[in-house]
C-alpha positions as CSV (number, residue, x, y, z in Angstrom):
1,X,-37.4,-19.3,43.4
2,X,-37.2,-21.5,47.1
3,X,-38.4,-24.4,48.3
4,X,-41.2,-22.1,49.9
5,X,-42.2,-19.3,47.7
6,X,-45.5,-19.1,45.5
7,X,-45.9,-19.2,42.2
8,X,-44.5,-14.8,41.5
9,X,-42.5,-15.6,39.0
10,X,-45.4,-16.7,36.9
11,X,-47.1,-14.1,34.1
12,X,-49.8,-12.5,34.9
13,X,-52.9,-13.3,33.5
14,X,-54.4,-9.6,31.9
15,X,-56.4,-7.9,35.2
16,X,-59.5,-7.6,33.0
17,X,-60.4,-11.0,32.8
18,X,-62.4,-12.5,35.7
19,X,-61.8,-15.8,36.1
20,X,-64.6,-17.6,37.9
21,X,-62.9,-19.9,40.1
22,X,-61.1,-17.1,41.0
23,X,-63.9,-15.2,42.3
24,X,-64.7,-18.6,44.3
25,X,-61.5,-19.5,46.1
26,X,-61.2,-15.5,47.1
27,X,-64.4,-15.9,48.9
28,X,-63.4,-19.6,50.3
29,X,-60.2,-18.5,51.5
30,X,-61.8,-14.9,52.6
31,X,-63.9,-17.3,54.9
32,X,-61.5,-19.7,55.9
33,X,-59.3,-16.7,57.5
34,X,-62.6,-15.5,59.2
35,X,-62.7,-18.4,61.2
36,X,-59.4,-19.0,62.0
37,X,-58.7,-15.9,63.1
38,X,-56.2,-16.5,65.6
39,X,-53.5,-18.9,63.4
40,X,-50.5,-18.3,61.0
41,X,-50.3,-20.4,57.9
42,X,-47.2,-20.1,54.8
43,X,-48.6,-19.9,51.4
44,X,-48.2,-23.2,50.0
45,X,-50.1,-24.7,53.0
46,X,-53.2,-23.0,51.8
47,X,-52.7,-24.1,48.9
48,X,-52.9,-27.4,49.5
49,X,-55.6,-27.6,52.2
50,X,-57.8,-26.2,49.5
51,X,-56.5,-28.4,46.4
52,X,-59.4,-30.5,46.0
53,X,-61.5,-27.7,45.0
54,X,-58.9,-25.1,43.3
55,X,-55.6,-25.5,42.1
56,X,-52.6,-24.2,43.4
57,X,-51.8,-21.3,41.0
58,X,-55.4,-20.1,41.9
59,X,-55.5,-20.2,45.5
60,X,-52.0,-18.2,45.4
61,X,-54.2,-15.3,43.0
62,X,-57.1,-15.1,45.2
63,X,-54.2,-15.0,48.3
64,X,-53.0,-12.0,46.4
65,X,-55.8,-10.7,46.1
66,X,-56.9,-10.8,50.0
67,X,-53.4,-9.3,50.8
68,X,-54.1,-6.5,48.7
69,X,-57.7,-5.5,49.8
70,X,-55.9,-5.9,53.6
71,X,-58.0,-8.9,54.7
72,X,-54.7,-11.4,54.9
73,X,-51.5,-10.0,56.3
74,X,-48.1,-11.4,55.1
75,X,-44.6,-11.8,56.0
76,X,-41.7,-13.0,54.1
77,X,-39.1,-14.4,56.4
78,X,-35.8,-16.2,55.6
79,X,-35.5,-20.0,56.6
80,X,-32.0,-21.3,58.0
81,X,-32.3,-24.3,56.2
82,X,-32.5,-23.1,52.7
83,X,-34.7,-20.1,50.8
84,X,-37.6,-18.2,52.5
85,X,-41.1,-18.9,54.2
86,X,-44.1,-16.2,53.3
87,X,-46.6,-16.7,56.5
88,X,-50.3,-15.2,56.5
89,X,-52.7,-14.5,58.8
90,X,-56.1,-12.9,59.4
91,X,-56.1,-8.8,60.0
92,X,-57.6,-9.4,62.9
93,X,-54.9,-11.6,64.7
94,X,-52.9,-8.8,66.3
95,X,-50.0,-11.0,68.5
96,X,-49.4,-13.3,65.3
97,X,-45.2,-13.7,66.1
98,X,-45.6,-16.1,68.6
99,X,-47.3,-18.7,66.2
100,X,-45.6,-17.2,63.2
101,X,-42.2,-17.9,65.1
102,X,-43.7,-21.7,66.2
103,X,-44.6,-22.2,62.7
104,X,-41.3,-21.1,60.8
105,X,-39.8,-23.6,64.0
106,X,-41.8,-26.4,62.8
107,X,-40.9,-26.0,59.1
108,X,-37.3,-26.1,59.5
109,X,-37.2,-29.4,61.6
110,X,-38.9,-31.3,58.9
111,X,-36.9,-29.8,56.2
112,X,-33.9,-31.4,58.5
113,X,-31.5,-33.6,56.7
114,X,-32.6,-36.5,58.5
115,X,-36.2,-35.9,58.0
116,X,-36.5,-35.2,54.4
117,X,-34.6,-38.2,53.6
118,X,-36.9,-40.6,55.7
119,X,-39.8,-38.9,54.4
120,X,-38.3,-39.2,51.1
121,X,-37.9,-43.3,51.5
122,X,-41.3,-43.2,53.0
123,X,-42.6,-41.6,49.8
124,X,-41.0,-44.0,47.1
125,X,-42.8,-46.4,49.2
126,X,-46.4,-44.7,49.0
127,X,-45.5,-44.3,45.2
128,X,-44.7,-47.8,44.6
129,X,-47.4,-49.0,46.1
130,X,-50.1,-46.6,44.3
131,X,-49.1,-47.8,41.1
132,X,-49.1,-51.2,42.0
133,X,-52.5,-51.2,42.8
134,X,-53.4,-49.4,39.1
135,X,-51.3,-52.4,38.0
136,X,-48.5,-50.3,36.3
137,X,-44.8,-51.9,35.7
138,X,-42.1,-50.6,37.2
139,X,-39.5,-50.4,33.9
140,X,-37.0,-48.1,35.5
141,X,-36.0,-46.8,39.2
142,X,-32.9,-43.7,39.6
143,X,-32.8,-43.9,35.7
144,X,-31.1,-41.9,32.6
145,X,-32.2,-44.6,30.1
146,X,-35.5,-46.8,28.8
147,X,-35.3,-48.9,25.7
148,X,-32.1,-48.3,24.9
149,X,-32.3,-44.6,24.7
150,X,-30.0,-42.9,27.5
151,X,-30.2,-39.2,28.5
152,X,-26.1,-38.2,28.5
153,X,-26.2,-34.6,28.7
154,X,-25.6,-34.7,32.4
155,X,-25.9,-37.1,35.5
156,X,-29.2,-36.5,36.2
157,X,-32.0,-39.1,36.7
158,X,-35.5,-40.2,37.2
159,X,-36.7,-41.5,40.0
160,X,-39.0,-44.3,38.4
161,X,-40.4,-45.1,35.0
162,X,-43.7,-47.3,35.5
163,X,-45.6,-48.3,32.1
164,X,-49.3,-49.2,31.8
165,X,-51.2,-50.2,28.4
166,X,-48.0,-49.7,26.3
167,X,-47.3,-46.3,27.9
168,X,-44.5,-45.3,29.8
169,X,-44.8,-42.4,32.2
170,X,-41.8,-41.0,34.2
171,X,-42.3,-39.8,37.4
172,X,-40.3,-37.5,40.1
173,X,-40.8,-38.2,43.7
174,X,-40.3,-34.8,45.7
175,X,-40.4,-34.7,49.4
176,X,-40.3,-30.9,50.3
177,X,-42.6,-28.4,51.1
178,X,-42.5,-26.1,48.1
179,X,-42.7,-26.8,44.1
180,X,-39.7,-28.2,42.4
181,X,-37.7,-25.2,40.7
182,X,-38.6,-24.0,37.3
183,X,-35.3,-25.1,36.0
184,X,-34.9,-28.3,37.4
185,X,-38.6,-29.4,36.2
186,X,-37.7,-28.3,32.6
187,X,-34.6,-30.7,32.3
188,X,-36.5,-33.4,34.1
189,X,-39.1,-32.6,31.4
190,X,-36.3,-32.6,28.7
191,X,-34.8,-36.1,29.7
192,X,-37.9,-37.7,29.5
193,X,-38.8,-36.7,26.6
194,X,-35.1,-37.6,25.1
195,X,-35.7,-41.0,26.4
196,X,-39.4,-41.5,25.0
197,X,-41.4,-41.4,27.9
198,X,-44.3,-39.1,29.1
């Protein structure tokens, strides 16, 4: 699974069942591709314009879904920098490549080297500061170990441990596009939990 792609690889959920807020995003992403008829969007980007009312995994179904009955077109195209890009548009919109080819441009410069990385600084910064303000504790930053417990089955890290009301909470700070892969969230999931932290 890329940087890029939607969630696929996920199961199903049984075709019977109807899930509400399902039917609702279909219908609010149905609309939003009425009136922006003439743009081209990739899959997470929906996603997360419409986050504070649905989450991700449902946005992607009702996405599905629209492909399927023909009202969203797609395209899958390959990235230079790593993994692919799936773009979307409106049935309508019939001169997409233009802004399908603008769009794909503008994903690979900020997935440049020297982009991610200073977007990456700038959001360690953002995080450090949120939980600041809730008045956690930093306890740990680029971290294998808290209270004397050390994660040794490899080199990999944490990025920071904060703690608040005797709980300690590690958190990842990710600075692409896409969803961390499947694998790499289970072992961060496994150190943490080796080490005693949420």
């Amino acid at each position: 699974m890329s940087d890029y792609d939607d969630f696929e690889e996920y199961e199903e959920i049984d075709s019977e069942i109807t899930d509400p807020a399902e039917v609702k995003a279909k219908e609010t992403i149905r609309d939003f591709f009425d009136k922006n008829q003439e743009s081209v969007y990739f899959s997470c980007q929906i996603e997360v314009l419409h986050e504070k009312k649905y989450f991700h995994w449902v946005t992607n179904r009702a996405i599905r879904d629209l492909i399927a009955e023909g009202v969203v077109k797609e395209e899958v195209r390959k990235l230079t920098t790593k993994g692919n890009i799936k773009l979307l548009w409106h049935k309508n919109y019939r001169y997409y490549k233009r802004s399908a080819n603008e769009l794909v441009q503008l994903v690979e410069a900020y997935s440049n080297p020297n982009i991610t990385g200073a977007l990456g600084l700038q959001g360690e910064a953002m995080i450090l500061e949120a939980f600041a303000r809730a008045e956690f504790v930093m306890k740990g930053r680029n971290t294998q170990c808290f209270q004397e417990k050390c994660w040794t089955k490899n080199n990999k890290d944490i990025d920071f441990i904060f703690e608040k009301d005797s709980v300690a909470y590690g958190i990842e700070v990710k600075n692409t596009l896409g969803y961390m892969e499947q694998d790499e969230l289970k072992e961060k999931t496994e150190l943490c939990h080796h080490i005693g932290v949420i």
